[in-house]
N, CA, C and O atoms as CSV, one atom per row, in Angstrom:
chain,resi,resn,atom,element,x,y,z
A,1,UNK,N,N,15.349,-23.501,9.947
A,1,UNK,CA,C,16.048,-22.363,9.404
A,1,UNK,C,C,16.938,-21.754,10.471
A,1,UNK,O,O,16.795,-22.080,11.649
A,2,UNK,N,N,17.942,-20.794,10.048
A,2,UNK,CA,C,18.945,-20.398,10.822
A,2,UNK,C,C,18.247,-18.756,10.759
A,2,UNK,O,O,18.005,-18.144,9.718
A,3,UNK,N,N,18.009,-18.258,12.172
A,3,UNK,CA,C,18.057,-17.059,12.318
A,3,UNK,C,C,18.802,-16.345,13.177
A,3,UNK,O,O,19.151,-16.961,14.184
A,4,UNK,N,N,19.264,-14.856,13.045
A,4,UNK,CA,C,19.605,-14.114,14.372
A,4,UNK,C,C,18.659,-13.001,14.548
A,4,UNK,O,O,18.424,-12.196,13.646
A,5,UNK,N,N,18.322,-12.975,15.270
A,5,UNK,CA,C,17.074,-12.000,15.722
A,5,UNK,C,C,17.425,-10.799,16.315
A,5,UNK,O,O,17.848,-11.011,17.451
A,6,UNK,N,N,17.425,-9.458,15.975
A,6,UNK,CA,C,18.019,-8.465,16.157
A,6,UNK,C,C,17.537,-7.884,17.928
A,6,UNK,O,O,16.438,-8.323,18.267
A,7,UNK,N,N,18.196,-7.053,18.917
A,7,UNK,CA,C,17.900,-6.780,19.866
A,7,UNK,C,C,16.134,-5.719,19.565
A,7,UNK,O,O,15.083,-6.113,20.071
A,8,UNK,N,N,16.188,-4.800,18.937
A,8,UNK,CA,C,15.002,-4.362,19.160
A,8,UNK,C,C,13.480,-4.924,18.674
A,8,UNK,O,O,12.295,-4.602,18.766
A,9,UNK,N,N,14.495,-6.191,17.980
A,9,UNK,CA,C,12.641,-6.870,18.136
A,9,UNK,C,C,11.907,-7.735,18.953
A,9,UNK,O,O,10.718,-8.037,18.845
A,10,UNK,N,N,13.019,-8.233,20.073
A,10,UNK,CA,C,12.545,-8.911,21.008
A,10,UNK,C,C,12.622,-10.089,21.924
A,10,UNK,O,O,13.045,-10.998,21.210
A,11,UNK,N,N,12.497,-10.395,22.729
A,11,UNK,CA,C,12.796,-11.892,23.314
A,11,UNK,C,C,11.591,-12.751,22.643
A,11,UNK,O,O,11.899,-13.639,21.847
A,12,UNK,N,N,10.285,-12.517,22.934
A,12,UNK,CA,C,9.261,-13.205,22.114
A,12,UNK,C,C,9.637,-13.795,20.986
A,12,UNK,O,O,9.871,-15.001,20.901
A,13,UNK,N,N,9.721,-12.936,20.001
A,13,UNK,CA,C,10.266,-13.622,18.571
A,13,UNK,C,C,11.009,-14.623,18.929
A,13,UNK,O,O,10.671,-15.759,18.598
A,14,UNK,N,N,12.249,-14.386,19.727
A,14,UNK,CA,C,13.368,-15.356,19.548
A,14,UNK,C,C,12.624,-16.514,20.196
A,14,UNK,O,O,12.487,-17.436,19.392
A,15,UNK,N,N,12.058,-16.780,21.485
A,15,UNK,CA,C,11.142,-17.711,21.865
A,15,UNK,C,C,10.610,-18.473,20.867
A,15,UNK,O,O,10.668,-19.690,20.689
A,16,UNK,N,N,9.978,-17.433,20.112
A,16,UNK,CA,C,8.572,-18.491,19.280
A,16,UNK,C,C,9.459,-18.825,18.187
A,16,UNK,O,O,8.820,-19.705,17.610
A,17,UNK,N,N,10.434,-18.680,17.610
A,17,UNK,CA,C,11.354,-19.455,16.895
A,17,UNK,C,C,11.703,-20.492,17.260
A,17,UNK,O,O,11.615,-21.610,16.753
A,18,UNK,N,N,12.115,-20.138,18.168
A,18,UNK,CA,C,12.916,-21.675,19.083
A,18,UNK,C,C,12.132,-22.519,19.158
A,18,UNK,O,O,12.500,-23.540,18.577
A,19,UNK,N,N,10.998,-22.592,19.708
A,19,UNK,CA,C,10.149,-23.283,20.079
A,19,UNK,C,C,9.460,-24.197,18.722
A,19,UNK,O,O,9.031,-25.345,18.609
A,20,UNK,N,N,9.602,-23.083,17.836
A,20,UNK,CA,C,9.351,-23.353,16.307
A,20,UNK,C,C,10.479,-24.518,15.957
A,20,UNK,O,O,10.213,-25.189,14.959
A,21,UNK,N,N,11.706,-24.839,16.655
A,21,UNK,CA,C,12.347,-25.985,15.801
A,21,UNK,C,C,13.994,-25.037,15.300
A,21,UNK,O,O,15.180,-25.362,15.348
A,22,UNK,N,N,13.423,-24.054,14.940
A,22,UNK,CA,C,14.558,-22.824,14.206
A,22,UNK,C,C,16.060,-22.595,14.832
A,22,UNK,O,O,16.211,-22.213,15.992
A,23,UNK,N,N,16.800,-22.780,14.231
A,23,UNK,CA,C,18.364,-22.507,15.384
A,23,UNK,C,C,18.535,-20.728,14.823
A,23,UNK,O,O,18.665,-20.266,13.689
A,24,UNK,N,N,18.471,-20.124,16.046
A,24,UNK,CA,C,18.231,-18.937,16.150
A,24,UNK,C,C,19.246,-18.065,17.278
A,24,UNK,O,O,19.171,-18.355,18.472
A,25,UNK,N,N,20.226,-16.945,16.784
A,25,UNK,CA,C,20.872,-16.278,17.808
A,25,UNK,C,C,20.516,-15.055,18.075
A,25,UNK,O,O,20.626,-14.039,17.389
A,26,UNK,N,N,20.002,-15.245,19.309
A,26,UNK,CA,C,20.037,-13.825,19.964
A,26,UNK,C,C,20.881,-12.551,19.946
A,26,UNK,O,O,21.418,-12.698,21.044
A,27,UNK,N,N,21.374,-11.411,19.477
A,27,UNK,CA,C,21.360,-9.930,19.122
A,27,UNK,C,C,22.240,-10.128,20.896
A,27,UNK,O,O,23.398,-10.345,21.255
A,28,UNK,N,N,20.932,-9.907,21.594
A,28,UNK,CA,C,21.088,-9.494,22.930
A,28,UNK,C,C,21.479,-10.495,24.041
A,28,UNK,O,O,21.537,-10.234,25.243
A,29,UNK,N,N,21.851,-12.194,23.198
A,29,UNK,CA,C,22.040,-12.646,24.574
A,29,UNK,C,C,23.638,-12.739,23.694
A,29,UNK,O,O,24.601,-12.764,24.460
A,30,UNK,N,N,23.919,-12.783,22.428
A,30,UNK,CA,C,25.145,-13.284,21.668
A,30,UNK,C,C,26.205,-12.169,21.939
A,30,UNK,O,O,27.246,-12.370,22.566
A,31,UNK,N,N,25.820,-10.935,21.385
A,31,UNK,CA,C,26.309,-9.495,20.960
A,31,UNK,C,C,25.464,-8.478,21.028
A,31,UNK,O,O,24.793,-8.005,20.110
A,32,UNK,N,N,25.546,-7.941,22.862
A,32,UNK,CA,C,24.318,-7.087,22.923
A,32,UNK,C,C,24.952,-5.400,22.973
A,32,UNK,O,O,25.774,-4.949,23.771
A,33,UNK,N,N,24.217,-4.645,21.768
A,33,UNK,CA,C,24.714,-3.564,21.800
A,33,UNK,C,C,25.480,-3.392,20.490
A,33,UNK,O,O,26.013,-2.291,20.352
A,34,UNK,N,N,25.623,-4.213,19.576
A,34,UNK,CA,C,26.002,-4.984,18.458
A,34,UNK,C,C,25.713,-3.668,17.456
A,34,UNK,O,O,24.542,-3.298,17.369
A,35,UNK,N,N,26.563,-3.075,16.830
A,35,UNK,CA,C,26.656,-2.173,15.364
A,35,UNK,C,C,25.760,-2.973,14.373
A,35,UNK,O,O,25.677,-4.199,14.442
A,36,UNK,N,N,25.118,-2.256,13.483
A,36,UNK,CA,C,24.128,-3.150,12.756
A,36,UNK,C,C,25.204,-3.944,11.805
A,36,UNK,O,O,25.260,-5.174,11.787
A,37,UNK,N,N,26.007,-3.141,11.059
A,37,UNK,CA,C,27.148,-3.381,10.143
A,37,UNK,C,C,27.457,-4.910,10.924
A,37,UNK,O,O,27.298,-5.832,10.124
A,38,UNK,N,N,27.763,-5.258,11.969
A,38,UNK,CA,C,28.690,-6.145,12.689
A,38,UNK,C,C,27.308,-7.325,12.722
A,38,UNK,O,O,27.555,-8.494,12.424
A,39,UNK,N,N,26.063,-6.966,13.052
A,39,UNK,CA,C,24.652,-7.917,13.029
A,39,UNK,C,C,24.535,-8.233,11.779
A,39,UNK,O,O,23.777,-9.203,11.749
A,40,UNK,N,N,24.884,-7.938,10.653
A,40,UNK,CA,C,24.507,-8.069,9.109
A,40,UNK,C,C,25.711,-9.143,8.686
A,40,UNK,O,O,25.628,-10.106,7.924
A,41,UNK,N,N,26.794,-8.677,9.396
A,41,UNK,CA,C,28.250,-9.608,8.874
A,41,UNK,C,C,28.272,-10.766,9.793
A,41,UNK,O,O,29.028,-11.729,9.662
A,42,UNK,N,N,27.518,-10.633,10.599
A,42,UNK,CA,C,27.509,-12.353,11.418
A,42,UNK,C,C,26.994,-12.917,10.679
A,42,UNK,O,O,27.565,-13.799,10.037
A,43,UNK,N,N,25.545,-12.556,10.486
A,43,UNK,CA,C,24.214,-12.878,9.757
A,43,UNK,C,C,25.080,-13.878,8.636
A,43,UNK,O,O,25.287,-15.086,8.748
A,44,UNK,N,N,25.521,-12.943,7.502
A,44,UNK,CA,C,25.890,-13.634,6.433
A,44,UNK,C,C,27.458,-14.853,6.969
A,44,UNK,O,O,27.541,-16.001,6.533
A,45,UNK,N,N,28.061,-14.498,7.527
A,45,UNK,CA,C,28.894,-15.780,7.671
A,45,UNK,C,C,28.406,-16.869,8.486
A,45,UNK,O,O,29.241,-17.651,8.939
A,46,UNK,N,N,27.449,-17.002,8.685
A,46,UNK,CA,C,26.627,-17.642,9.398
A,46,UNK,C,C,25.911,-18.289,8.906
A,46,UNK,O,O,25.791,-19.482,9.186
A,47,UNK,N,N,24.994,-17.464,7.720
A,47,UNK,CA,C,23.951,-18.263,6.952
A,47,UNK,C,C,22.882,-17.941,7.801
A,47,UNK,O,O,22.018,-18.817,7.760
A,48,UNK,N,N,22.581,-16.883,8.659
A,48,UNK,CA,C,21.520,-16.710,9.206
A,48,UNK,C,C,20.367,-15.448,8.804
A,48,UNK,O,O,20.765,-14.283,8.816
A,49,UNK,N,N,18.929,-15.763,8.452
A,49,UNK,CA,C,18.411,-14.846,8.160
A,49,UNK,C,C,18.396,-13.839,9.362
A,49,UNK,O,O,18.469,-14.267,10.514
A,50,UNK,N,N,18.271,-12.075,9.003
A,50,UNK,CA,C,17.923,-11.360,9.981
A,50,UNK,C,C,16.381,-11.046,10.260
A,50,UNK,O,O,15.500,-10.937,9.406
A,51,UNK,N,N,16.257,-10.932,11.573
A,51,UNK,CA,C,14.697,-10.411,11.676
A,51,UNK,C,C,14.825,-9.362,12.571
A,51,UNK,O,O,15.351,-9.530,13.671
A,52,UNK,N,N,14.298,-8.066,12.122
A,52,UNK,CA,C,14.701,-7.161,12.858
A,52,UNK,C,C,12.868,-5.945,12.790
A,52,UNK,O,O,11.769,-6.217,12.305
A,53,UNK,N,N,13.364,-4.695,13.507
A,53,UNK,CA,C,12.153,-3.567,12.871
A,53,UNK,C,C,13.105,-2.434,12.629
A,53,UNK,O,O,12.428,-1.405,12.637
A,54,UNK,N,N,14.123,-2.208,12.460
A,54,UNK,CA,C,15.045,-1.702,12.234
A,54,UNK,C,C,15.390,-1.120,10.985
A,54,UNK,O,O,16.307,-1.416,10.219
A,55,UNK,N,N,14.584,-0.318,10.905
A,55,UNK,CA,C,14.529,0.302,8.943
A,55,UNK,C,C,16.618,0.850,8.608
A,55,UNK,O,O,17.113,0.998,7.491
A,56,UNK,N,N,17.151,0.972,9.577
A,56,UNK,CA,C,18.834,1.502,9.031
A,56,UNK,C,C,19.043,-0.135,8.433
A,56,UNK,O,O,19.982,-0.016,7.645
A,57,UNK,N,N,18.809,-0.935,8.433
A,57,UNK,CA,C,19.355,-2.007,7.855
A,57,UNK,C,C,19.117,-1.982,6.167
A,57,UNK,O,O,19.802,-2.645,5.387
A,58,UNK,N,N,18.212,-1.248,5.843
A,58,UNK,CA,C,17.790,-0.916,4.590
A,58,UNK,C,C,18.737,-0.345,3.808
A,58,UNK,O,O,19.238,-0.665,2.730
A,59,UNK,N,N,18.920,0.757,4.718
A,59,UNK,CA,C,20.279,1.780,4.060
A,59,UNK,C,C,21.492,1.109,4.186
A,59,UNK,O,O,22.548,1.621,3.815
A,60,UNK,N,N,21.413,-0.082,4.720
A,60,UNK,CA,C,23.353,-0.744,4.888
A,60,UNK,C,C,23.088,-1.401,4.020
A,60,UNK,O,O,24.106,-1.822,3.470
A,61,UNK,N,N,21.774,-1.889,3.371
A,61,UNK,CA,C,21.834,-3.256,2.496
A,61,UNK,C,C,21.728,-2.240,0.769
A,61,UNK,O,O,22.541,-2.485,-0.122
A,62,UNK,N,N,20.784,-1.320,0.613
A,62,UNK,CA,C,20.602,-0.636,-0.683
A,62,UNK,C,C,21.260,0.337,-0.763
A,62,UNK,O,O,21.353,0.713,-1.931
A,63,UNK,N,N,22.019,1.230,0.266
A,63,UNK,CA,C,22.471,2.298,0.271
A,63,UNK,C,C,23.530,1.983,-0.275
A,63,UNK,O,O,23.802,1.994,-1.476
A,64,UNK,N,N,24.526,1.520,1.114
A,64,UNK,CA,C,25.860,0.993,0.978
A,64,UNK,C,C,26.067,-0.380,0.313
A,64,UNK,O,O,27.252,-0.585,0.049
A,65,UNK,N,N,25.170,-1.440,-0.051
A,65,UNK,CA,C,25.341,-2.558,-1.070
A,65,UNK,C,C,26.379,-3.482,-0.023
A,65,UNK,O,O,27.534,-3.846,-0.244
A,66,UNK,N,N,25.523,-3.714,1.192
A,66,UNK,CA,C,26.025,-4.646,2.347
A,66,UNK,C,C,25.619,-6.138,1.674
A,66,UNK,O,O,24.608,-6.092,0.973
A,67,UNK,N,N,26.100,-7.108,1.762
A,67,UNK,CA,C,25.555,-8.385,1.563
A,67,UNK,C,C,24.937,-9.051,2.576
A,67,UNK,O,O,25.385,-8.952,3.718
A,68,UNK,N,N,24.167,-9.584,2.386
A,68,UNK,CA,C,22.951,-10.631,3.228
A,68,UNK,C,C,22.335,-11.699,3.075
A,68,UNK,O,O,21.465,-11.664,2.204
A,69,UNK,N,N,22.495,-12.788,3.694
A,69,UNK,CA,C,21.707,-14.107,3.164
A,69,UNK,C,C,19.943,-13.974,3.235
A,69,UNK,O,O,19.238,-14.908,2.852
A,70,UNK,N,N,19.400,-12.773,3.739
A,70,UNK,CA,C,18.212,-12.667,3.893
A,70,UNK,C,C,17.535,-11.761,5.529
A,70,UNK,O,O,17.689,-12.196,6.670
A,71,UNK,N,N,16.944,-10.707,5.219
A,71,UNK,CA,C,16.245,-10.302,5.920
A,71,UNK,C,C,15.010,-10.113,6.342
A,71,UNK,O,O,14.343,-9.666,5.409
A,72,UNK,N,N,14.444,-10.228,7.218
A,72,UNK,CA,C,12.724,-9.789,7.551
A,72,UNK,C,C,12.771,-8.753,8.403
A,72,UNK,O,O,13.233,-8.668,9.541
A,73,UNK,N,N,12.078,-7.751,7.506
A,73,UNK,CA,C,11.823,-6.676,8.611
A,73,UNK,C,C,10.174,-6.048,8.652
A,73,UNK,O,O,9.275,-5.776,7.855
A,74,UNK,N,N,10.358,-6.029,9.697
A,74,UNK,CA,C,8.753,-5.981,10.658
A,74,UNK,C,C,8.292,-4.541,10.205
A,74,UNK,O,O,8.983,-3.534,10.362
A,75,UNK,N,N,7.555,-4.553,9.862
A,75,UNK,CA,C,7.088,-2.773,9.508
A,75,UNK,C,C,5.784,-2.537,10.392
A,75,UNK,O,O,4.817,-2.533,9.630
A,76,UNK,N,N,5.533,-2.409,11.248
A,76,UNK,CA,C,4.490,-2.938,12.335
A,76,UNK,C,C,3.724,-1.699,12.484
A,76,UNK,O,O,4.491,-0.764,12.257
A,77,UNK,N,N,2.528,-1.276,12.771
A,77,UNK,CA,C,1.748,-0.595,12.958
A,77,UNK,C,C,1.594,-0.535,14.229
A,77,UNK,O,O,1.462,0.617,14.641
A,78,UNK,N,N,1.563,-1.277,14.942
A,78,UNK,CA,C,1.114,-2.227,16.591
A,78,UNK,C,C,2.522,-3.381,16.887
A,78,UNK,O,O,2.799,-4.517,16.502
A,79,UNK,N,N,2.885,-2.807,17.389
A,79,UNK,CA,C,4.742,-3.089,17.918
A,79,UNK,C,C,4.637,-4.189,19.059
A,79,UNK,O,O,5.622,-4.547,19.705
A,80,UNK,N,N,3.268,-4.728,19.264
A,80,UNK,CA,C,3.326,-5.364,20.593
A,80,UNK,C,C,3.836,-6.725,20.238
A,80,UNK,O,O,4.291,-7.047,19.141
A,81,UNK,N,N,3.695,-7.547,21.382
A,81,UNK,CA,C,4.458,-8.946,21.072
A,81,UNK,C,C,3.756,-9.773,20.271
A,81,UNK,O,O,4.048,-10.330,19.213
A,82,UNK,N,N,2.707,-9.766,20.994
A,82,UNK,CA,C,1.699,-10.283,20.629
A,82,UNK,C,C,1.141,-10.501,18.707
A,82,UNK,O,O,0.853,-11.489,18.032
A,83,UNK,N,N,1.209,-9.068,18.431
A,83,UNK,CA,C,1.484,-8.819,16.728
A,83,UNK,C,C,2.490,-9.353,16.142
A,83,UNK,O,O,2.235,-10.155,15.244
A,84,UNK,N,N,3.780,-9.093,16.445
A,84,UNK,CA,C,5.265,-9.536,16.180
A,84,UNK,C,C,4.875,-10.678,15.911
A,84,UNK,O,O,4.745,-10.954,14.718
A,85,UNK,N,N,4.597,-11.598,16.832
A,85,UNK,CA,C,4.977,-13.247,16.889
A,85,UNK,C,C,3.313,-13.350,15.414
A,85,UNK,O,O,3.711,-13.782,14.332
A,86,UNK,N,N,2.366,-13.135,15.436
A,86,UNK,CA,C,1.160,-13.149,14.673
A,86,UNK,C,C,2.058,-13.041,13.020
A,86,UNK,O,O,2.123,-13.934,12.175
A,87,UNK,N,N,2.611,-11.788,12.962
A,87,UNK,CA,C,3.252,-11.533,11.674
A,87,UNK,C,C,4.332,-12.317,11.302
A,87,UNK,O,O,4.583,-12.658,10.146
A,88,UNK,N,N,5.133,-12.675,12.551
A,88,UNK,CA,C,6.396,-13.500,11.461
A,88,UNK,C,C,5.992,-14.885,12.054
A,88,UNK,O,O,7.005,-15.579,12.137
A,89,UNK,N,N,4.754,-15.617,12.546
A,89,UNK,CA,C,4.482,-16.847,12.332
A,89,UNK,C,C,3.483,-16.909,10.609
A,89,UNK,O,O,3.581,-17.889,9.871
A,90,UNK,N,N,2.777,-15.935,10.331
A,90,UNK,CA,C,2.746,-15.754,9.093
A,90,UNK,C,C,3.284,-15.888,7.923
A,90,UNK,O,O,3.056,-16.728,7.052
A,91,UNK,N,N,4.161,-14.837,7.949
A,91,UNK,CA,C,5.351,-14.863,6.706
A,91,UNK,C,C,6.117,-16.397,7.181
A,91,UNK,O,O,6.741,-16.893,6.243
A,92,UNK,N,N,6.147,-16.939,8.047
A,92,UNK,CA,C,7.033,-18.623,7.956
A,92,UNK,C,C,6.140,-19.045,7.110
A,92,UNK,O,O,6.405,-19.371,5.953
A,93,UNK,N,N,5.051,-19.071,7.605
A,93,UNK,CA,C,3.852,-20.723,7.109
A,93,UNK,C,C,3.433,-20.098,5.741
A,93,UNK,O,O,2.658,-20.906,5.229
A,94,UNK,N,N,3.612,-18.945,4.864
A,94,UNK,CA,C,3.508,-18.151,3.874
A,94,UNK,C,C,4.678,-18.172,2.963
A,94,UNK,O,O,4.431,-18.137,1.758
A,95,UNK,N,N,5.660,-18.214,3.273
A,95,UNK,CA,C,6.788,-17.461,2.656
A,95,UNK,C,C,8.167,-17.862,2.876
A,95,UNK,O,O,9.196,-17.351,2.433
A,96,UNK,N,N,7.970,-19.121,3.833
A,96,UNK,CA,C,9.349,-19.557,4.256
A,96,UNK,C,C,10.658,-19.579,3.380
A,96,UNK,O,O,11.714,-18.994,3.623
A,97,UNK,N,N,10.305,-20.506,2.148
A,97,UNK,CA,C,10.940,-20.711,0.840
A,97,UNK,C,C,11.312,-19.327,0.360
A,97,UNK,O,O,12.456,-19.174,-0.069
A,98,UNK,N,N,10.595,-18.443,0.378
A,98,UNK,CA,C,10.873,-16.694,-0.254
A,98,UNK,C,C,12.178,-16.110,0.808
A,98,UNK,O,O,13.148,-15.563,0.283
A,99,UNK,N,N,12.121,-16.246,2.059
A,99,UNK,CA,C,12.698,-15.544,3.112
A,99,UNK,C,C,14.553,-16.240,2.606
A,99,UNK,O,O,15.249,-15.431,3.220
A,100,UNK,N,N,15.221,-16.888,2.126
A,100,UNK,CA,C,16.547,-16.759,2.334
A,100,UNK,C,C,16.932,-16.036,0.599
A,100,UNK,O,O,16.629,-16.355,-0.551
A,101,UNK,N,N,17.764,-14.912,1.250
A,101,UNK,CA,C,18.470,-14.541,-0.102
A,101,UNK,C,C,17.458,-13.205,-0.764
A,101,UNK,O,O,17.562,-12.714,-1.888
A,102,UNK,N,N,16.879,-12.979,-0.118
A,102,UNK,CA,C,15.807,-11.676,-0.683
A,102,UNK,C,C,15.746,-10.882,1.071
A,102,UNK,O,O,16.016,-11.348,2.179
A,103,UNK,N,N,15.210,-9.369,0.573
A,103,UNK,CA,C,14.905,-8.386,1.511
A,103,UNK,C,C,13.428,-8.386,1.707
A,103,UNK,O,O,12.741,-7.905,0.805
A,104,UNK,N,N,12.780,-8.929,2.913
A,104,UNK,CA,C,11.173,-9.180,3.011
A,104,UNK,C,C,11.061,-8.297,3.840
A,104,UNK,O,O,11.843,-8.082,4.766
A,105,UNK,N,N,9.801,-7.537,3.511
A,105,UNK,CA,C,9.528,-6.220,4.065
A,105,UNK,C,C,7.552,-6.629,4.278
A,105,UNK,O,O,6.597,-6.459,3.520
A,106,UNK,N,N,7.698,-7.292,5.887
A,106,UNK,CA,C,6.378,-7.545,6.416
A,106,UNK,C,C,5.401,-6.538,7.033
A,106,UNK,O,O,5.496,-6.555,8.260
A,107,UNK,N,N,4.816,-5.976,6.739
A,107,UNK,CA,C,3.703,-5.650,7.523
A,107,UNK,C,C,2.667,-6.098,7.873
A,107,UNK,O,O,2.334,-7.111,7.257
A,108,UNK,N,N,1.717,-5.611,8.947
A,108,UNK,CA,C,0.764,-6.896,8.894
A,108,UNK,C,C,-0.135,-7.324,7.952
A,108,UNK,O,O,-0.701,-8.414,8.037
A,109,UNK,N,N,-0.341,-6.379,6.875
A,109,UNK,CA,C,-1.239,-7.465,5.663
A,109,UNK,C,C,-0.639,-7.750,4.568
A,109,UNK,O,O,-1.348,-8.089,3.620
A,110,UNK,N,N,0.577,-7.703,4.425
A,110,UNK,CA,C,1.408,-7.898,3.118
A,110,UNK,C,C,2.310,-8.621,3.168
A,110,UNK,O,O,2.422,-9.265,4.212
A,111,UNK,N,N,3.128,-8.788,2.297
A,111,UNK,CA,C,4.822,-8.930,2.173
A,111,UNK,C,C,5.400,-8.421,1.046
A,111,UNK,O,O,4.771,-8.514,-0.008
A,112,UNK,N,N,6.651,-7.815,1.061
A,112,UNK,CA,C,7.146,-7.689,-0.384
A,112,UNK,C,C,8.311,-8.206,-0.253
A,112,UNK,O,O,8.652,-8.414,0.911
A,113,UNK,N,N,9.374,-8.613,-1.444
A,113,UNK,CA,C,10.388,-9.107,-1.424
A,113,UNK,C,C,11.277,-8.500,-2.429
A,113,UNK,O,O,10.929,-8.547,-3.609
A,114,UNK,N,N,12.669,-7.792,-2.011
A,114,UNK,CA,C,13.765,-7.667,-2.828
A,114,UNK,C,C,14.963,-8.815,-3.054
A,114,UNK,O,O,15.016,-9.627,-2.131
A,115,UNK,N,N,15.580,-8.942,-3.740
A,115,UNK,CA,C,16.469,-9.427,-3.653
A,115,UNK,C,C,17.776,-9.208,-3.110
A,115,UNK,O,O,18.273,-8.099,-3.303
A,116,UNK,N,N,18.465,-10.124,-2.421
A,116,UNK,CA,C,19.636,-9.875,-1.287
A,116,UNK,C,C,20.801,-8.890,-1.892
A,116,UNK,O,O,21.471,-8.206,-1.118
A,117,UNK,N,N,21.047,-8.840,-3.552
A,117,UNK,CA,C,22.019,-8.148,-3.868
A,117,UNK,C,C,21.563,-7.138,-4.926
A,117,UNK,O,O,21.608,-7.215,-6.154
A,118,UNK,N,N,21.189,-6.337,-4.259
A,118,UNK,CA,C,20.476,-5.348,-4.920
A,118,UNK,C,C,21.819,-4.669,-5.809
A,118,UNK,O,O,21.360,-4.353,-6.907
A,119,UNK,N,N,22.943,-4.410,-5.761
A,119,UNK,CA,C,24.056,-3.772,-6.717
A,119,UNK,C,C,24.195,-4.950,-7.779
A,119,UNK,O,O,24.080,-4.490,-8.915
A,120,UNK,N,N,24.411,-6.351,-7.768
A,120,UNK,CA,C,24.754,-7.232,-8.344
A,120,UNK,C,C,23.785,-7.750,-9.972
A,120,UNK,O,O,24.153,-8.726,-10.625
């Protein structure tokens, strides 16, 4: 799968992706400091899911009716790395097939899923 991994969730993630096989761009090594608006519009010309903990991405995608090939966002209780990599090696081996084209909203004992064009 194609991801870009947003700066505040981490180098870990992006690691255990990689390592996972995943072609994955770094936030912070690609476009660091990156407007979310500008992380969401790579994302989609790209074809890359986002993985972020970044709840404003919510409001660019339902608020303003931003388009997206797919997001995961971390709703974390326990922010450490250690959790991070636990939760979205989860939702892969769970949910992989669900994650392009819908809004996945992970926490650590759940998942829910919207769909990418919530106006449409």
């Amino acid at each position: 799968m194609r991801f870009i991994v947003d700066e505040c969730t981490g180098v870990a993630v992006v690691e255990y992706l990689r390592r996972a096989g995943h072609d994955v761009l770094a936030v912070a090594e690609a476009m660091p400091e990156a407007r979310d608006r500008d992380i969401l519009s790579r994302a989609m010309n790209e074809g890359r899911i986002l993985v972020t903990n970044d709840k404003d991405f919510g409001e660019l995608i339902f608020g303003r009716g931003q388009a997206h090939p797919g997001v995961v966002l971390l709703r974390l209780h326990d922010e450490t790395p250690t959790n991070r990599l636990r939760v979205i090696g989860r939702v892969l081996d769970r949910y992989a097939d669900r994650m392009p084209g819908h809004f996945t909203v992970a926490p650590e004992t759940s998942v829910r899923f919207r769909p990418a064009n919530p106006r449409s």
